[in-house]
C-alpha positions as CSV (number, residue, x, y, z in Angstrom):
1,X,-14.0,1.8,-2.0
2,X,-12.1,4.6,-3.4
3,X,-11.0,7.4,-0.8
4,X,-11.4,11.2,-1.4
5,X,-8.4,13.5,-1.6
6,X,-8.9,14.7,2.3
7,X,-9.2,11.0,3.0
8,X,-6.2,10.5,1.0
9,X,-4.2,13.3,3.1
10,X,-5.0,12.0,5.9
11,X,-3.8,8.6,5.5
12,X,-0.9,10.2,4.4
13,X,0.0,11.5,7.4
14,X,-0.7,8.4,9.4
15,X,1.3,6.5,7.4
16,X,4.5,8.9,7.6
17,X,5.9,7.4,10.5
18,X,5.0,4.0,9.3
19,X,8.1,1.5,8.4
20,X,7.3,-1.0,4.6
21,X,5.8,-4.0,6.4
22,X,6.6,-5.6,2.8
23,X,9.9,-5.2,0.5
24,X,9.3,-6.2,-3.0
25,X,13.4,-7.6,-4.3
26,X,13.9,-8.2,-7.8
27,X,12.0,-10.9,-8.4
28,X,9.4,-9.0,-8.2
29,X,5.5,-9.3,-7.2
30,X,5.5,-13.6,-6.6
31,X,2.3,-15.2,-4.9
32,X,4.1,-15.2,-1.9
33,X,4.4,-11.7,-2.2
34,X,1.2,-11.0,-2.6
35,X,0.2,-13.2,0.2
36,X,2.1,-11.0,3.0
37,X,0.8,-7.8,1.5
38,X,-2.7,-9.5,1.3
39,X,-2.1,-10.8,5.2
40,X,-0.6,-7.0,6.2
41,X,-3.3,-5.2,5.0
42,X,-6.2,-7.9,6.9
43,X,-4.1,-6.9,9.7
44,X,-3.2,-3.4,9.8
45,X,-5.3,-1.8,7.2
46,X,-2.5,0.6,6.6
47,X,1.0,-0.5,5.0
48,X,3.7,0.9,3.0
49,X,5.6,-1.2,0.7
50,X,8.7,-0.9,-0.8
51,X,9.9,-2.0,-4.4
52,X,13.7,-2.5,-4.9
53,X,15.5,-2.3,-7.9
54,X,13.1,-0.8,-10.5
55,X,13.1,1.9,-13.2
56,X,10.4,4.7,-12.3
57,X,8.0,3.3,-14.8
58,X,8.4,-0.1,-13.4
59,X,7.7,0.3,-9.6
60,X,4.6,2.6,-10.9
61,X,3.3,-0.3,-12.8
62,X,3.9,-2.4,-10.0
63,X,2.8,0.0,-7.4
64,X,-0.7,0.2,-9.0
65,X,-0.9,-3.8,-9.8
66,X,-0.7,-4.3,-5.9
67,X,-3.9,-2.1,-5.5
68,X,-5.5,-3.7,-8.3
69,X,-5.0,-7.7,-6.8
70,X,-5.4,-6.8,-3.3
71,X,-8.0,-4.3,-3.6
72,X,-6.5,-1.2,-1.8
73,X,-6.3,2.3,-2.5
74,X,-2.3,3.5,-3.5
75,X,-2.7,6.9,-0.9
76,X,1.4,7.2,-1.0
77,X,4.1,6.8,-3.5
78,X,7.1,8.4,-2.7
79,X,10.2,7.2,-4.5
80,X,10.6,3.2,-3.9
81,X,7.6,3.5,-1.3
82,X,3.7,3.0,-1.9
83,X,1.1,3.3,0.9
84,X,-1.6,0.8,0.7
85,X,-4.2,1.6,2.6
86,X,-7.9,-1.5,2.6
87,X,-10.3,-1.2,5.5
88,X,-10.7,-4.3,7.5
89,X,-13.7,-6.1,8.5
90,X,-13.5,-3.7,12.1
91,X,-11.9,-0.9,10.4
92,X,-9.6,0.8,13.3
93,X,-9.4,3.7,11.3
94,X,-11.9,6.4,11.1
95,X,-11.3,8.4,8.5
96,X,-12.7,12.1,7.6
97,X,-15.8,12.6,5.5
């Protein structure tokens, strides 16, 4: 499901006061890894992650391959920080048409 730009502003300001659940290190995106974002996002359908240690082009890359395996929409991406945002099975989220 790919969310509209007002959709997209609005998680973004949900997710402002929201700490990275997740920190990618330098060995970058392992199954483990994955696993916790995959778990984080069944449970609060909003995360941020953070990616340490990477040139700009490299957390973008990475960034986008985290919505691509888990299946979320990238709504934030500031500096080492990327908003994932999947609606669960009882979304607790409502978001804007």
């Amino acid at each position: 499901m790919a969310v509209t730009d007002k959709q997209k502003r609005y998680l973004k300001g949900l997710a402002h006061s929201l700490k990275p659940v997740v920190m990618v290190g330098n060995s970058g995106l392992t199954d483990s890894v994955m696993a916790e974002i995959n778990n984080a996002l069944d449970h609060h359908e909003l995360i941020k992650v953070r990616v340490s240690g990477q040139e700009r082009a490299d957390r973008k890359q990475m960034l986008e391959q985290i919505a691509e395996q888990t299946g979320a929409d990238l709504v934030l991406v500031i500096g080492h920080i990327g908003g994932f945002y999947r609606p669960a099975k009882d979304p607790s989220i409502q978001l804007p048409r």
